[in-house]
N, C-alpha and C positions, 0 to 999 in steps of 0.2 A: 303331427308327431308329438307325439308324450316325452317330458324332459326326465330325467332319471328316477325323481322324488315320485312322478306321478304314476310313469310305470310299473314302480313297486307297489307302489297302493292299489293299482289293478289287481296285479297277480295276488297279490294277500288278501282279496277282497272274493277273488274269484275261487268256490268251494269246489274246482278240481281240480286247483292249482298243479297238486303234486304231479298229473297226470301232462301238463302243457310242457312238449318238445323247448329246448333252446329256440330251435328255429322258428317253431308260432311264437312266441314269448317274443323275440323281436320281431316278427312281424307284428305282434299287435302293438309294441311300441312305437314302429315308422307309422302307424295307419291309423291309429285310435286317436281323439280330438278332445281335450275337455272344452266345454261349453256350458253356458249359463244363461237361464230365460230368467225376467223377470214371473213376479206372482199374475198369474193371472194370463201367462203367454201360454199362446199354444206350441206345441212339441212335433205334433202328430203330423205335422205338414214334410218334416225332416223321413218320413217312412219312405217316401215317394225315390228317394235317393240311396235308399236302400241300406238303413240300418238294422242293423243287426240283433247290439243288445246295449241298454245305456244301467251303467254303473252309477247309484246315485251317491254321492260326495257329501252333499249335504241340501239340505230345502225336504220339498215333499212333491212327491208326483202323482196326479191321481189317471188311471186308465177307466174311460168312460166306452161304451159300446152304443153307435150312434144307427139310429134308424135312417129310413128311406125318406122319411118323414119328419126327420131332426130332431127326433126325441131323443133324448140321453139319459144313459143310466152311469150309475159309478160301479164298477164291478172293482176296482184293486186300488188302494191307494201304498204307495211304496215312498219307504222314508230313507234317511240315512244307511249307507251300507247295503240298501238293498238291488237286486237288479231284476232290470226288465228285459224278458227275451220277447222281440219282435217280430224279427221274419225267421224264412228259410223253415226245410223241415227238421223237427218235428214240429214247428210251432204251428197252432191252430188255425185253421184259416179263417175263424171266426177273428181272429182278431186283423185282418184285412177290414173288417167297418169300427176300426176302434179310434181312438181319440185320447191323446196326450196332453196334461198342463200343467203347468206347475201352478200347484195351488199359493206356494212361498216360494220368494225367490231361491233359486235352486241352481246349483254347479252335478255336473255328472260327465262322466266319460262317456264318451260315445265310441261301438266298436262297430265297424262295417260289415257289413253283410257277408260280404267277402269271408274275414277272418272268421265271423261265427261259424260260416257253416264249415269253413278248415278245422276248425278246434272239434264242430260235432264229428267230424268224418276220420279224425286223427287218433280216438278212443272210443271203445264203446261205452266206457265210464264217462266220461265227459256226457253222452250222449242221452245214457240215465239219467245223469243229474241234472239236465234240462228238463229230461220228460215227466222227471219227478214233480218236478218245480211249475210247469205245466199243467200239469193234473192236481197241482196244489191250488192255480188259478180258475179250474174248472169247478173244482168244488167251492171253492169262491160264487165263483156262478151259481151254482145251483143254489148255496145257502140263500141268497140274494132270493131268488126268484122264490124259495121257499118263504120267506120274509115279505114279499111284496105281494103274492099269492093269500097269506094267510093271516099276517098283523095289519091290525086297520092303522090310518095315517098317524094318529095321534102317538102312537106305541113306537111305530121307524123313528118320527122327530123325535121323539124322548129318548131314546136308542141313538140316534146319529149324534145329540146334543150331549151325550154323557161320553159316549165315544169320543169325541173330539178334546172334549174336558180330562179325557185318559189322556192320549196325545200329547196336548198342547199344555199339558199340564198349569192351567189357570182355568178361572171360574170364568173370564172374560174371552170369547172367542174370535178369533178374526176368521170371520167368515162371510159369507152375503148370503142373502133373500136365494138366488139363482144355484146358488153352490149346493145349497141344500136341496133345493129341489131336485139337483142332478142325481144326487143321491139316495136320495129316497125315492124315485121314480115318481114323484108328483111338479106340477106346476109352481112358478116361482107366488101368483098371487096365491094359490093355495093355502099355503106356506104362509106366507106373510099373515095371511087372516088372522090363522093359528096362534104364529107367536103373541099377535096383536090380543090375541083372546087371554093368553098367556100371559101377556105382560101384565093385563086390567087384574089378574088371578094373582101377580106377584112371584109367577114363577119364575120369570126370565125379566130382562130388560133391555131394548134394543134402540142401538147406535148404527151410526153410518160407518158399514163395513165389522159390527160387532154383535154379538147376541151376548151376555151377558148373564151366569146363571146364578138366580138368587135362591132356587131353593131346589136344590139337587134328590134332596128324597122324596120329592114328589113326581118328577122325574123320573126317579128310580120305579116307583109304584105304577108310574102310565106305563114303563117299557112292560112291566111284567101282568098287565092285566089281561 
């Protein structure tokens, strides 16, 4: 159960707000749970129990789409204020092989499955604005697959490494060897060689649990060649 403070910060966080009954509104008070992983924990084990949609609070959550095979890709990383819709329809059934973590420790609301799909079935505004938000993640997908399709390795890491430098707003990154790979759909020694080639080049400089970027316009030139 959500205590007053936290309940409002749902509904104000949630973009159909104006559309949610009194009555869902506390129902998703009695039923919704804030929760907090540490960095590096996994989320996605919590699906199984039948959530719905997690409101993130604060940290960073990355949705990874996992093979038969244990491969992983990063398809969505969702930050502050943003939310994740998981089950129930309309949501994708591709995302039944997906994969939740917090990449930084992270606090977010979690809403049941239960009330998601009351909130979808109570508006059909509500129900757009899911499916909007859906199809925002699809094109997610594709850009991805467009990228991995068509930029060679060197151009994603220089790309994923400026990206995170938008983000995390420092030149110094906390991230690892694995994280990266997941996201750029290559191998963690892959990876590693790379920045190691990297490093001897003086573009980057790497720590345990850090990548380091010392010369960002070069970087900028590998993403765009």
């Amino acid at each position: 159960m959500l205590n007053d403070r936290d309940h409002q910060i749902l509904i104000n966080l949630l973009p159909f707000r104006e559309h949610i009954t009194p009555e869902l509104s506390e129902s998703l008070r009695r039923h919704s749970q804030v929760r907090d992983w540490y960095a590096g924990e996994k989320i996605s084990d919590l699906s199984r129990t039948g959530i719905g949609m997690i409101v993130v609070l604060s940290g960073r959550v990355r949705i990874s789409l996992v093979s038969a095979s244990a491969h992983q890709v990063t398809i969505s990383v969702e930050r502050r204020e943003d939310i994740v819709y998981i089950g129930g329809n309309p949501a994708p059934q591709v995302l039944n092989n997906f994969e939740l973590e917090a990449e930084i420790d992270t606090r977010a609301i979690v809403v049941p499955l239960s009330d998601f799909e009351a909130l979808l079935h109570s508006d059909l505004r509500i129900e757009n604005t899911v499916l909007r938000a859906v199809l925002g993640l699809f094109n997610a997908i594709l850009f991805d697959m467009q990228n991995f399709l068509f930029l060679d390795l060197s151009q994603r890491l220089a790309a994923h490494l400026l990206f995170e430098y938008s983000q995390q707003g420092s030149l110094s990154l906390a991230t690892t060897h694995q994280r990266i790979a997941n996201s750029i759909a290559s191998s963690r020694e892959v990876v590693s060689r790379m920045l190691k080639q990297w490093e001897h080049a003086d573009i980057v400089r790497l720590s345990r649990g850090r990548v380091i970027i010392r010369d960002a316009a070069v970087l900028r030139r590998l993403s765009e060649e």
